[in-house]
N, CA, C and O of each residue as an XYZ file, in Angstrom:
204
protein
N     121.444    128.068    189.971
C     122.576    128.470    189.177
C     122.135    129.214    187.920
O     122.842    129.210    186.912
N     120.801    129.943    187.986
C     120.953    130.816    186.788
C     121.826    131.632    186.285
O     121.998    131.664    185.066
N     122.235    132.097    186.780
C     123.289    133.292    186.546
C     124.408    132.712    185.571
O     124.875    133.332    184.615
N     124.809    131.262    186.013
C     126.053    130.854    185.171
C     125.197    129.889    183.400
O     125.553    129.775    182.228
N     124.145    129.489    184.127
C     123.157    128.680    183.128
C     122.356    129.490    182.377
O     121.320    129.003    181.924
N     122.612    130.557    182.169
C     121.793    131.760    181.489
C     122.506    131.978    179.845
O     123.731    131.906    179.946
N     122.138    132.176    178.657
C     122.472    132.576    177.512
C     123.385    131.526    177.188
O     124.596    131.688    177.042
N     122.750    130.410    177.076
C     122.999    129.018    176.387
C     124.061    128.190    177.239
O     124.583    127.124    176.915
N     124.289    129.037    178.579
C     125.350    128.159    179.199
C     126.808    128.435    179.105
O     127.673    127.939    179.827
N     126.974    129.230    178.195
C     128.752    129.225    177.991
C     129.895    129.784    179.339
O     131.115    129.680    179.471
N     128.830    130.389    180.179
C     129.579    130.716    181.491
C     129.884    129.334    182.186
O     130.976    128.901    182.555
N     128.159    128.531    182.301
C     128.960    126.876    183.164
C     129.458    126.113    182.594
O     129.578    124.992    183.089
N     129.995    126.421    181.220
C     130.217    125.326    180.399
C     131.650    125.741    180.074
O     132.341    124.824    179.631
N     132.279    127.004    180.210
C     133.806    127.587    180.492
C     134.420    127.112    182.059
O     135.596    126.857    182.320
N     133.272    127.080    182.978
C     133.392    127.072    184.455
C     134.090    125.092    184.057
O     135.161    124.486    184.060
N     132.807    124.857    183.810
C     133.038    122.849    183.977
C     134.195    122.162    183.401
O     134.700    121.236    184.035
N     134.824    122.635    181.892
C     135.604    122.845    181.294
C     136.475    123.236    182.130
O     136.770    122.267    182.830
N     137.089    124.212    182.455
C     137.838    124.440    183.455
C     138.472    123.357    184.679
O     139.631    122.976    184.840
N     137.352    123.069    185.377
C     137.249    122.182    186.240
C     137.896    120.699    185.646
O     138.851    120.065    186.095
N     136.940    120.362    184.364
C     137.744    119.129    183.792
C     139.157    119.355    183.557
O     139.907    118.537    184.088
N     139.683    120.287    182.877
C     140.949    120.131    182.672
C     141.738    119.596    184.250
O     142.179    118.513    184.636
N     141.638    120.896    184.835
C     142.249    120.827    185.921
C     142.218    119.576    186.444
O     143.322    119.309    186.920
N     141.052    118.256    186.626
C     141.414    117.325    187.409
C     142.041    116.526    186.325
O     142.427    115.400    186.638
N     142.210    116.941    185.055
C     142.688    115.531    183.981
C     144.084    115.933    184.657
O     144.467    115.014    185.381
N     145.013    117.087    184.642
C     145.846    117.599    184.779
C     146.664    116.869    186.406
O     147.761    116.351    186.615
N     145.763    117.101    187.072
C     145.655    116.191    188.589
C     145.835    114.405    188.622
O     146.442    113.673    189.404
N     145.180    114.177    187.648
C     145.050    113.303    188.109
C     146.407    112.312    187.014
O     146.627    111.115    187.204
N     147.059    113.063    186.052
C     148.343    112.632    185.136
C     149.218    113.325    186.236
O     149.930    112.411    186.654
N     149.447    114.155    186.733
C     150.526    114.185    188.051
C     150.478    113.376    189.169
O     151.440    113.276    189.930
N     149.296    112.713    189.350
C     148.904    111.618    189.982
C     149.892    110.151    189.852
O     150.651    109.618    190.662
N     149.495    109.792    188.456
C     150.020    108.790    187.733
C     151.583    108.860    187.354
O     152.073    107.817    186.922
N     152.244    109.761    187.450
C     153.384    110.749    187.133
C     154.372    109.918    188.573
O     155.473    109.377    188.475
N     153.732    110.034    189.508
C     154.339    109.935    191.461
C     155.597    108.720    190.850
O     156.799    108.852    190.624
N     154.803    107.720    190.746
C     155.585    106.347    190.854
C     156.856    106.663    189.724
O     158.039    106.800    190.037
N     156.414    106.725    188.634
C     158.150    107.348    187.823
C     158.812    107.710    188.100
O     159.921    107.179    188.163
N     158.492    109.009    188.487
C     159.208    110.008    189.249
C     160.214    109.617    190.258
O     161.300    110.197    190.245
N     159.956    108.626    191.200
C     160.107    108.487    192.099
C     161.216    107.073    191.880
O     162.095    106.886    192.721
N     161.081    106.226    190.800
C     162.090    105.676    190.543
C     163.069    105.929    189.885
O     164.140    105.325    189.942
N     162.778    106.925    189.133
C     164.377    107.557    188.548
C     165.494    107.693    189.111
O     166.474    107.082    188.684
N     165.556    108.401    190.024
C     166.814    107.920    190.951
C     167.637    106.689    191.342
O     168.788    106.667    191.779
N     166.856    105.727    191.107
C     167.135    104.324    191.918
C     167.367    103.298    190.564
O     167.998    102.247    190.456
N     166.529    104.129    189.539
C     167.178    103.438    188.219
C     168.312    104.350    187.771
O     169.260    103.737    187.281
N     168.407    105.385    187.814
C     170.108    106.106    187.632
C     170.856    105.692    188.260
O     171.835    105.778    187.518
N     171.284    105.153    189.372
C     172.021    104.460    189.982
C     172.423    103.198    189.507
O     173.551    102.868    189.142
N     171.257    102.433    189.551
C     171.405    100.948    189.053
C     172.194    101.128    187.007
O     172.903    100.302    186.431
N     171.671    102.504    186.452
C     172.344    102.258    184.992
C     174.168    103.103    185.360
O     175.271    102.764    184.933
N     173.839    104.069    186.148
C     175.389    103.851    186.882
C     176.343    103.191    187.451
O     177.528    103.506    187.341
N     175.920    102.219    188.108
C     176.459    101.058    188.629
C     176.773     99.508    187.585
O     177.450     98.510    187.835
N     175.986     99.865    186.437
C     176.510     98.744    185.162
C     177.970     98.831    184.723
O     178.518     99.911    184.504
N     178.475     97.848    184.624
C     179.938     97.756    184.211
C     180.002     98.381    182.504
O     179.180     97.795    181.800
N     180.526     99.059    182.026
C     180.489     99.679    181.148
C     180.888     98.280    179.788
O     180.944     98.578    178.595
């Protein structure tokens, strides 16, 4: 990997960077599923409360 590891690195180190974001990003849409996914079923249930 010289080419990206050449002149202190800032090419693999924009590349890796990159990469990190993207899986932090992945992996909070990850964690995101289960919420998501009960909202509906808790809108209902705060719809269905007697006022």
């Amino acid at each position: 990997m010289p080419a990206l590891a050449g002149e202190g690195g800032d090419l693999l180190d924009a590349v890796l960077a990159r990469r990190a974001e993207r899986a932090r990003a992945q992996q909070e849409e990850y964690q995101e599923q289960p919420r998501r996914a009960a909202e509906p079923k808790r809108a209902e249930r705060e719809a269905a409360r007697p006022a």
